[in-house]
Short mmCIF file of the C-alpha atoms (twelve columns), coordinates in Angstrom:
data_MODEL
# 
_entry.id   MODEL 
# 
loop_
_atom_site.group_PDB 
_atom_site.id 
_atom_site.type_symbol 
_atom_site.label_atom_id 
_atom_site.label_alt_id 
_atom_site.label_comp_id 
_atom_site.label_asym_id 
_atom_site.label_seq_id 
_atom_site.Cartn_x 
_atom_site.Cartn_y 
_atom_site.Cartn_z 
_atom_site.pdbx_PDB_model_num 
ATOM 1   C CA . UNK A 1   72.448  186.009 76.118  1 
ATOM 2   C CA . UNK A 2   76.033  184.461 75.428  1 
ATOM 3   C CA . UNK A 3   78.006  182.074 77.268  1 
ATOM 4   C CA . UNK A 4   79.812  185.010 79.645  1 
ATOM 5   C CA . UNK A 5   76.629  185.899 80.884  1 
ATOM 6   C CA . UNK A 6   75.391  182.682 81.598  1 
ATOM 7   C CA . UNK A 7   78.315  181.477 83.717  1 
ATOM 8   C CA . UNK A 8   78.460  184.469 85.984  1 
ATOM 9   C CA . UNK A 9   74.574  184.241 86.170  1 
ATOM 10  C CA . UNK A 10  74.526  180.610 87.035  1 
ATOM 11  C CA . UNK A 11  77.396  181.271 89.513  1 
ATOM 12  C CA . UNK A 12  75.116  183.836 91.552  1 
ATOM 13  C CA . UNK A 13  72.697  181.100 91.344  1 
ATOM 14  C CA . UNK A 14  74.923  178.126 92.895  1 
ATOM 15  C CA . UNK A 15  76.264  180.054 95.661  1 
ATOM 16  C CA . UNK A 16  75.502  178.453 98.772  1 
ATOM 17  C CA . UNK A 17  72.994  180.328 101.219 1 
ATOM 18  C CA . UNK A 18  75.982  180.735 103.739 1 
ATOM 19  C CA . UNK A 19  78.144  182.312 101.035 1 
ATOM 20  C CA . UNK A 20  75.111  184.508 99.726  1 
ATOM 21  C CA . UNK A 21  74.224  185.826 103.354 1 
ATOM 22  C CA . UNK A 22  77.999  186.710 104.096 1 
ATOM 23  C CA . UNK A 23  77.711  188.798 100.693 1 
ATOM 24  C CA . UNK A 24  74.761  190.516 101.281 1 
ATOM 25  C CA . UNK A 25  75.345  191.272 104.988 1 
ATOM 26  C CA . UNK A 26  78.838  192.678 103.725 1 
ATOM 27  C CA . UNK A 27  77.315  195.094 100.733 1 
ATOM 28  C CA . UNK A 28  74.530  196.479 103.252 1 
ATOM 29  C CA . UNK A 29  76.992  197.216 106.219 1 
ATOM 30  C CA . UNK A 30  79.330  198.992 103.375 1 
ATOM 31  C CA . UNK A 31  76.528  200.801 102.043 1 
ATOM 32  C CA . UNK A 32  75.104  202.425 105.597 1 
ATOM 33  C CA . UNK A 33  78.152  203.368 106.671 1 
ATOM 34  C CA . UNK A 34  78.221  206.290 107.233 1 
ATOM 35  C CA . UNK A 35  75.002  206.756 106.403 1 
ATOM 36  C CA . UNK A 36  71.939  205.252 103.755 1 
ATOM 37  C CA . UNK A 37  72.309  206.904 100.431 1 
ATOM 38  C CA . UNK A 38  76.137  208.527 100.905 1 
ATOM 39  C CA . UNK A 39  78.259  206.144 99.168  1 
ATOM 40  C CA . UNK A 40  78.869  207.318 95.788  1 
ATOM 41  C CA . UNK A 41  78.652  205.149 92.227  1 
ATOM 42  C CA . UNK A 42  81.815  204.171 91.673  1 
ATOM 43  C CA . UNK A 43  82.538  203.026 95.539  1 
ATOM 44  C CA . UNK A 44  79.339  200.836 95.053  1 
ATOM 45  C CA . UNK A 45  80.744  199.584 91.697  1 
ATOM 46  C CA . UNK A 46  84.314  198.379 93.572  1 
ATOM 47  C CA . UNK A 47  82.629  197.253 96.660  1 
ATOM 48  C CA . UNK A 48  80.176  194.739 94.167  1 
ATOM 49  C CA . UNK A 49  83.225  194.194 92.037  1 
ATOM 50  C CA . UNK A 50  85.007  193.352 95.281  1 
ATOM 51  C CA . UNK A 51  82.414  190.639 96.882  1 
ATOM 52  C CA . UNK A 52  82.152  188.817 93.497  1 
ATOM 53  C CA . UNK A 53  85.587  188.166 93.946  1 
ATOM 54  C CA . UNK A 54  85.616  187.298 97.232  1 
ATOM 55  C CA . UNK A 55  82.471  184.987 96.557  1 
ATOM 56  C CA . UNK A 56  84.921  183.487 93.959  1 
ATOM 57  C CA . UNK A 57  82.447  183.972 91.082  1 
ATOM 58  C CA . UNK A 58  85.148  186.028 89.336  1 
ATOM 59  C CA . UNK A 59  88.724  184.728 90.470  1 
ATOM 60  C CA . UNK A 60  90.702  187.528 92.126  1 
ATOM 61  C CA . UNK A 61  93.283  186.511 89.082  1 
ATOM 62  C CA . UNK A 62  91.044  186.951 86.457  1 
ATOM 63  C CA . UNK A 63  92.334  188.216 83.363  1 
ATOM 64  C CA . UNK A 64  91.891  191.887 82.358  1 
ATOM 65  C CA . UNK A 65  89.926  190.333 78.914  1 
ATOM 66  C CA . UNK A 66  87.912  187.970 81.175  1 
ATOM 67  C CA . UNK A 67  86.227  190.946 82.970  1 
ATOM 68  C CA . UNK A 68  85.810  192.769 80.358  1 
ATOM 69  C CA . UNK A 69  83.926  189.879 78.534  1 
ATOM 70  C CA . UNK A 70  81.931  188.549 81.752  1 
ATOM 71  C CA . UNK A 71  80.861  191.944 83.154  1 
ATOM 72  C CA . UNK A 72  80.084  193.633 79.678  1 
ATOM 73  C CA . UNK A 73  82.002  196.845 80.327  1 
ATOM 74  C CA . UNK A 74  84.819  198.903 78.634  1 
ATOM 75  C CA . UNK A 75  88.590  197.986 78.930  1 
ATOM 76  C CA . UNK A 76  89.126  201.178 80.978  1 
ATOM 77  C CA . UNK A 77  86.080  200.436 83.339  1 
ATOM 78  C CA . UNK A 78  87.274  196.582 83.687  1 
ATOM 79  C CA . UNK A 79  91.206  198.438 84.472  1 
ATOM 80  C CA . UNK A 80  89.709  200.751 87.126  1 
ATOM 81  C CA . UNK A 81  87.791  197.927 88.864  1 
ATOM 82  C CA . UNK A 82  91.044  195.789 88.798  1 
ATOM 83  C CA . UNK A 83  93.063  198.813 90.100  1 
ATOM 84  C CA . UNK A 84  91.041  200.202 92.813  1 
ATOM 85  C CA . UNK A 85  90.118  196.174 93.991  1 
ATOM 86  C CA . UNK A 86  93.727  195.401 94.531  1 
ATOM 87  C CA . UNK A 87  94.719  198.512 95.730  1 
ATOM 88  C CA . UNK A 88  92.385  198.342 98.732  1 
ATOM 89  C CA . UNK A 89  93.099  194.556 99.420  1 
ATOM 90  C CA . UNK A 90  96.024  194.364 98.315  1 
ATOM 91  C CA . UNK A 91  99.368  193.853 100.486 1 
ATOM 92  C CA . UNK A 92  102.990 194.362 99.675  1 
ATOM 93  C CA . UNK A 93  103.766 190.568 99.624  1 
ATOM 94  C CA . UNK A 94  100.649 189.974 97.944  1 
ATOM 95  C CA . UNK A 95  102.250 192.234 95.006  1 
ATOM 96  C CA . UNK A 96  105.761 190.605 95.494  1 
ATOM 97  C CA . UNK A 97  103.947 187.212 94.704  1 
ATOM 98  C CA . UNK A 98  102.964 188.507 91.761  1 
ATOM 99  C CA . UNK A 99  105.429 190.362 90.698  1 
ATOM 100 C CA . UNK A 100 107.923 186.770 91.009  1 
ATOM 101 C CA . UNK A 101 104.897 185.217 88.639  1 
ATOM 102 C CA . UNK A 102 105.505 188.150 86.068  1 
ATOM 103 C CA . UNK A 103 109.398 188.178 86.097  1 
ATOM 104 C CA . UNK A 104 109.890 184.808 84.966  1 
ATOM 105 C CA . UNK A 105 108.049 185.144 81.858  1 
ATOM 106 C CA . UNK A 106 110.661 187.939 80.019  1 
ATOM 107 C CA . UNK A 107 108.923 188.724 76.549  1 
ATOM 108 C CA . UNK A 108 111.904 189.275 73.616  1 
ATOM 109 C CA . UNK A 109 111.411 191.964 71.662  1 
ATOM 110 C CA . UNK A 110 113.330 193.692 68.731  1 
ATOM 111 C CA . UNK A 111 115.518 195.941 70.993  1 
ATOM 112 C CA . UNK A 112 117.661 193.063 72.234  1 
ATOM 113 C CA . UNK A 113 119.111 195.693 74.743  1 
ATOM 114 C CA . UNK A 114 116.011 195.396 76.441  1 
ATOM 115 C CA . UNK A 115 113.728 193.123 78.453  1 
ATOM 116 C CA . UNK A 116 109.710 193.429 78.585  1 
ATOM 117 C CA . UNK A 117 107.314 192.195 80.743  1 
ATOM 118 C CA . UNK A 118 103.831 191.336 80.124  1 
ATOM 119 C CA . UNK A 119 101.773 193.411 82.922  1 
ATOM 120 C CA . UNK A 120 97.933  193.617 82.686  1 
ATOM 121 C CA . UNK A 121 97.370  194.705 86.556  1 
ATOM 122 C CA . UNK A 122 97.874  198.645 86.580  1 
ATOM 123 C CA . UNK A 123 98.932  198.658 90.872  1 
ATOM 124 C CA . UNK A 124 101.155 196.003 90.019  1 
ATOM 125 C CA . UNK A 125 102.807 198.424 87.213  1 
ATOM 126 C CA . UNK A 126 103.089 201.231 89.914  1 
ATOM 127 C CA . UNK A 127 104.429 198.399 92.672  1 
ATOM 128 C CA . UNK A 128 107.404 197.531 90.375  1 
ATOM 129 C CA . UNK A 129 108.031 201.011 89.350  1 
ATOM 130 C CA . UNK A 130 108.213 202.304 92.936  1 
ATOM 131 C CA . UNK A 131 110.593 199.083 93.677  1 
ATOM 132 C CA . UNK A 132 112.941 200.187 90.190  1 
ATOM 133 C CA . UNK A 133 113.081 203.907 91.484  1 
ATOM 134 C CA . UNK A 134 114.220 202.581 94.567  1 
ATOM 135 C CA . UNK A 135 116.979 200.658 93.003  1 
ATOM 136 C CA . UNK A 136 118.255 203.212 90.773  1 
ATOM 137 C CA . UNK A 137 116.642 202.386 87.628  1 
ATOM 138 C CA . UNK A 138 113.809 203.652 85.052  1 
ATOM 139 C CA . UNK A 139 111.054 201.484 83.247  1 
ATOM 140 C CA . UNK A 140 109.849 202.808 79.473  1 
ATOM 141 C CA . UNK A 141 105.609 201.917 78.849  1 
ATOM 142 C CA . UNK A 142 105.380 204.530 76.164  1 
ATOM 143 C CA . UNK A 143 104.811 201.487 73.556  1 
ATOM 144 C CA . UNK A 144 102.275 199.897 75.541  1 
ATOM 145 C CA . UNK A 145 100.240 200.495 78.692  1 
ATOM 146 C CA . UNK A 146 100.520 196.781 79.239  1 
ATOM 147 C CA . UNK A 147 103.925 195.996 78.219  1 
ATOM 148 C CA . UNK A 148 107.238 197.297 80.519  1 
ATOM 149 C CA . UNK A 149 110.779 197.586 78.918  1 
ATOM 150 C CA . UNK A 150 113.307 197.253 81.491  1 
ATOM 151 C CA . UNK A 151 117.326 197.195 80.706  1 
ATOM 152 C CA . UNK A 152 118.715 194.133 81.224  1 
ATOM 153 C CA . UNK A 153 120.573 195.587 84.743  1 
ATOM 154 C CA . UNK A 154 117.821 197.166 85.938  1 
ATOM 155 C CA . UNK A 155 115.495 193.205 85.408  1 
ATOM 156 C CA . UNK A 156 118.338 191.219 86.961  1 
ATOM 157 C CA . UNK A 157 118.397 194.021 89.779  1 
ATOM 158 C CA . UNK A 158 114.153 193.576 90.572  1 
ATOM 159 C CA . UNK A 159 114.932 189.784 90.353  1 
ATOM 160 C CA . UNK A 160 117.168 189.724 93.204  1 
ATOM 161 C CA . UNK A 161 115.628 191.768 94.999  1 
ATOM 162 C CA . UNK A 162 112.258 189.942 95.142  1 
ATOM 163 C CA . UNK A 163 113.675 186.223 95.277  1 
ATOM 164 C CA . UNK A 164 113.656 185.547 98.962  1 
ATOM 165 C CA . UNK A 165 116.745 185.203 101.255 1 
ATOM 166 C CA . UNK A 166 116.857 181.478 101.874 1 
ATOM 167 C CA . UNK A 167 116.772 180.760 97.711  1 
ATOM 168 C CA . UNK A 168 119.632 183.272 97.495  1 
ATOM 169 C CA . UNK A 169 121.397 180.905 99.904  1 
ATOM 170 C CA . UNK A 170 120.822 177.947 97.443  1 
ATOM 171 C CA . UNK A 171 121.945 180.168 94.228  1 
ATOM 172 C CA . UNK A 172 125.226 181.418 96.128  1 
ATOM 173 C CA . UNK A 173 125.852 178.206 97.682  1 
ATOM 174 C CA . UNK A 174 125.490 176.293 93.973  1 
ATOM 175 C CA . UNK A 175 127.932 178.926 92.714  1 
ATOM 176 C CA . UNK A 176 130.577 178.357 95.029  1 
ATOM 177 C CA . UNK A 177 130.698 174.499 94.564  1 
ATOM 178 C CA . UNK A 178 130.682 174.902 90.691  1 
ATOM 179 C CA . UNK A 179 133.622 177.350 91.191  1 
ATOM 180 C CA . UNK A 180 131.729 180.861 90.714  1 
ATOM 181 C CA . UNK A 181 131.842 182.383 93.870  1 
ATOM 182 C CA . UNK A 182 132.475 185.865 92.396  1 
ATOM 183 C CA . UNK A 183 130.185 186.037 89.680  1 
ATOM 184 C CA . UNK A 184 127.420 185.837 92.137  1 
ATOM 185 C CA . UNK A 185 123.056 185.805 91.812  1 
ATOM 186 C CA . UNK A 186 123.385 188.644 89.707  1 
ATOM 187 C CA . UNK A 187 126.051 187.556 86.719  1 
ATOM 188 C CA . UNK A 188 124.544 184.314 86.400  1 
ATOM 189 C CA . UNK A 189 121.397 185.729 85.723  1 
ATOM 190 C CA . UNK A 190 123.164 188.299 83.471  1 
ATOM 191 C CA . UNK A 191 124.538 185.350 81.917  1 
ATOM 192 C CA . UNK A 192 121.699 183.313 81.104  1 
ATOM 193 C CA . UNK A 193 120.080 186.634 80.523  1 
ATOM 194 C CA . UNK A 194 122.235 187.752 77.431  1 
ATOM 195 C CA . UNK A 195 122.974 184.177 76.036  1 
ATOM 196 C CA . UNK A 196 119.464 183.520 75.553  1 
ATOM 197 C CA . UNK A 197 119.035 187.447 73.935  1 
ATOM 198 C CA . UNK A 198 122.030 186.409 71.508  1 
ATOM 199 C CA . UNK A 199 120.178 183.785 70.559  1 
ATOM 200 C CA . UNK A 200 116.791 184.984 69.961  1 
ATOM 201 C CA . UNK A 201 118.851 187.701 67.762  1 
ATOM 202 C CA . UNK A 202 121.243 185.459 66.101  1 
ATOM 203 C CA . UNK A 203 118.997 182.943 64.949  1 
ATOM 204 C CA . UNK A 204 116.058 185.362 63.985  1 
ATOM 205 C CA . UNK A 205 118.643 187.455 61.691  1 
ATOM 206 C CA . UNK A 206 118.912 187.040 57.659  1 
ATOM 207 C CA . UNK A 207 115.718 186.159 55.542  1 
ATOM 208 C CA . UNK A 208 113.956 184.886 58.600  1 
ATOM 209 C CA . UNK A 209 110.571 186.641 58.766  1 
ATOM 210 C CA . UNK A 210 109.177 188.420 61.891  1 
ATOM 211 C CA . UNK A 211 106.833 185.269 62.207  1 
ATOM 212 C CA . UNK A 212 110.339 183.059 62.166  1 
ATOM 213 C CA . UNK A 213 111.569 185.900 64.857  1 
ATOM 214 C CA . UNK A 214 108.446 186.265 67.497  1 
ATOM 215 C CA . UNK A 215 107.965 182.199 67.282  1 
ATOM 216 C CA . UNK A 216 111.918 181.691 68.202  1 
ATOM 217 C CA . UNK A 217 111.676 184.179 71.082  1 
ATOM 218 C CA . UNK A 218 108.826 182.242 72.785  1 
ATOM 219 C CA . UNK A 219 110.274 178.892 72.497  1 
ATOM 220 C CA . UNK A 220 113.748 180.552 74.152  1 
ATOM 221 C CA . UNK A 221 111.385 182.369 76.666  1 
ATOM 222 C CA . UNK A 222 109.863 179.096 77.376  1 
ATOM 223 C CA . UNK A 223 113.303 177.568 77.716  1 
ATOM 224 C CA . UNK A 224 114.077 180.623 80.189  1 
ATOM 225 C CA . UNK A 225 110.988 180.404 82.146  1 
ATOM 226 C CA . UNK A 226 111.878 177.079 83.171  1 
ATOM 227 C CA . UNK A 227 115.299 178.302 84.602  1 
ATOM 228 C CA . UNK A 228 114.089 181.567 86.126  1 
ATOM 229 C CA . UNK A 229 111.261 179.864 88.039  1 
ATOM 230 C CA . UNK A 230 113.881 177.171 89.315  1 
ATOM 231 C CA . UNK A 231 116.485 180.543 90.408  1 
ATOM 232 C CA . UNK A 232 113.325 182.440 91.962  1 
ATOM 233 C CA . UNK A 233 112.319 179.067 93.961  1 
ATOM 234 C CA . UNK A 234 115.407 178.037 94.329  1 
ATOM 235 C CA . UNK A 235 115.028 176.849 98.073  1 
ATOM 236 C CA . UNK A 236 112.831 174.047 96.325  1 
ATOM 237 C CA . UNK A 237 115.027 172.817 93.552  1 
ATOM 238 C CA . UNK A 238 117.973 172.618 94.582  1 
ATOM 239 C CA . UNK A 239 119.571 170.076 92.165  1 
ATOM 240 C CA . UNK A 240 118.070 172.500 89.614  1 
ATOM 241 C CA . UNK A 241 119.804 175.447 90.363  1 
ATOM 242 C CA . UNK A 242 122.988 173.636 90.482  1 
ATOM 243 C CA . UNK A 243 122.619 172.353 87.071  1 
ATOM 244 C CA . UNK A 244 121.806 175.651 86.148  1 
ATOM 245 C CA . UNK A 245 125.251 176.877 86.992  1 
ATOM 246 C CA . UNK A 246 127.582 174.001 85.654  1 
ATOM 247 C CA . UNK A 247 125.354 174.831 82.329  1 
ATOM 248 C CA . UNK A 248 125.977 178.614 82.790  1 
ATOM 249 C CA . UNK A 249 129.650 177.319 82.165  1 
ATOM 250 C CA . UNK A 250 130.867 180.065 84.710  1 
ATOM 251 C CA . UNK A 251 134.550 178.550 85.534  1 
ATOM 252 C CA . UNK A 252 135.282 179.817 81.934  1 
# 
């Protein structure tokens, strides 16, 4: 037996009796309703899936590999679990919080007319394509499952729109004392957006090889991160965000 298997074994074992009633009382109510014997495979599957989260011996933020390794099933079993889980617990600001985690970690890739994000949770892929329709705009998976590519308009759009109103306050607020009133949220992100893509491009052009390239683009994504998570929390760093714009240089 490998390590995986051990840990969620031992887990079962260390649950409290409390915790261990509450699970059991749960999967028997679930399974007689409506009646003994009626509720299919794959509802049994989610609803087991569902109370080993909840019972915290897999985190509800596992990663998709995680499950995959510590259930001993397929990628597309472990994607259906993950799916169906969230979908029936699920709520829209529990996707929003999510989706804030996901859109300050921009991935770089060749097309530097383009931004992707890293997205292993398939409801959350249908949450922020439902949110892009909704704003006009289009998101291209045919490279990836996994991976979105969003133009840069249609990213700094979904940004806005998720960051909450009181951060947007901070953000405007910053941009009118630095002298940037009219640029608003949405060209400095634009801004810091396409300064750090020149970059990336710029200084991954020549002889450099495609190791040179990918390693550049995460330490400027890690640069970015930094910047994006002070914008989209604004309302919590505000000295931050005002740095941010005297940086942005956005009185030029």
């Amino acid at each position: 037996m490998d390590d995986d298997y051990l840990d969620i074994k031992s887990k079962i074992d260390n649950l409290k009796d409390q915790e261990a009633g509450a699970a059991f009382k749960s999967i028997v109510k679930a399974y007689l309703d409506p009646a003994y014997g009626s509720m299919t495979k794959r509802d049994l599957d989610i609803l087991l899936f569902t109370e080993l989260q909840k019972a915290n011996i897999i985190s509800k933020n596992a990663e998709l590999y995680e499950i995959i390794r510590s259930l001993k099933i397929s990628r597309a079993k472990a994607k259906n679990l993950l799916y169906e889980s969230k979908m029936r617990r699920a709520s829209m600001e529990d996707l929003d919080k999510e989706l804030k985690g996901i859109l300050i970690k921009p991935i770089f890739l060749k097309d530097n007319d383009n931004i992707s994000i890293e997205i292993d949770n398939q409801l959350l892929v249908d949450h922020i394509r439902w949110k892009l329709r909704k704003l006009g705009y289009i998101t291209d998976g045919s490279f990836s499952a996994d991976l979105l590519k969003l133009s840069i308009d249609a990213y700094v759009a979904l940004f806005v729109k998720v960051t909450g109103e009181n951060s947007k306050k901070v953000i405007n607020e910053a941009l009118a004392k630095c002298g940037a009133e009219e640029i608003g949220f949405s060209g400095l992100l634009k801004k810091i957006l396409k300064d750090a893509t020149k970059k990336v491009v710029g200084e991954a052009t020549g002889e450099a090889t495609v190791e040179a390239a990918e390693g550049l683009g995460k330490k400027v994504s890690k640069c970015l991160y930094e910047k994006l998570h002070s914008l989209i929390h604004a309302h919590d760093n505000k000295s931050e965000v005002s740095r941010i714009c005297d940086e942005a240089q956005l009185k030029d």
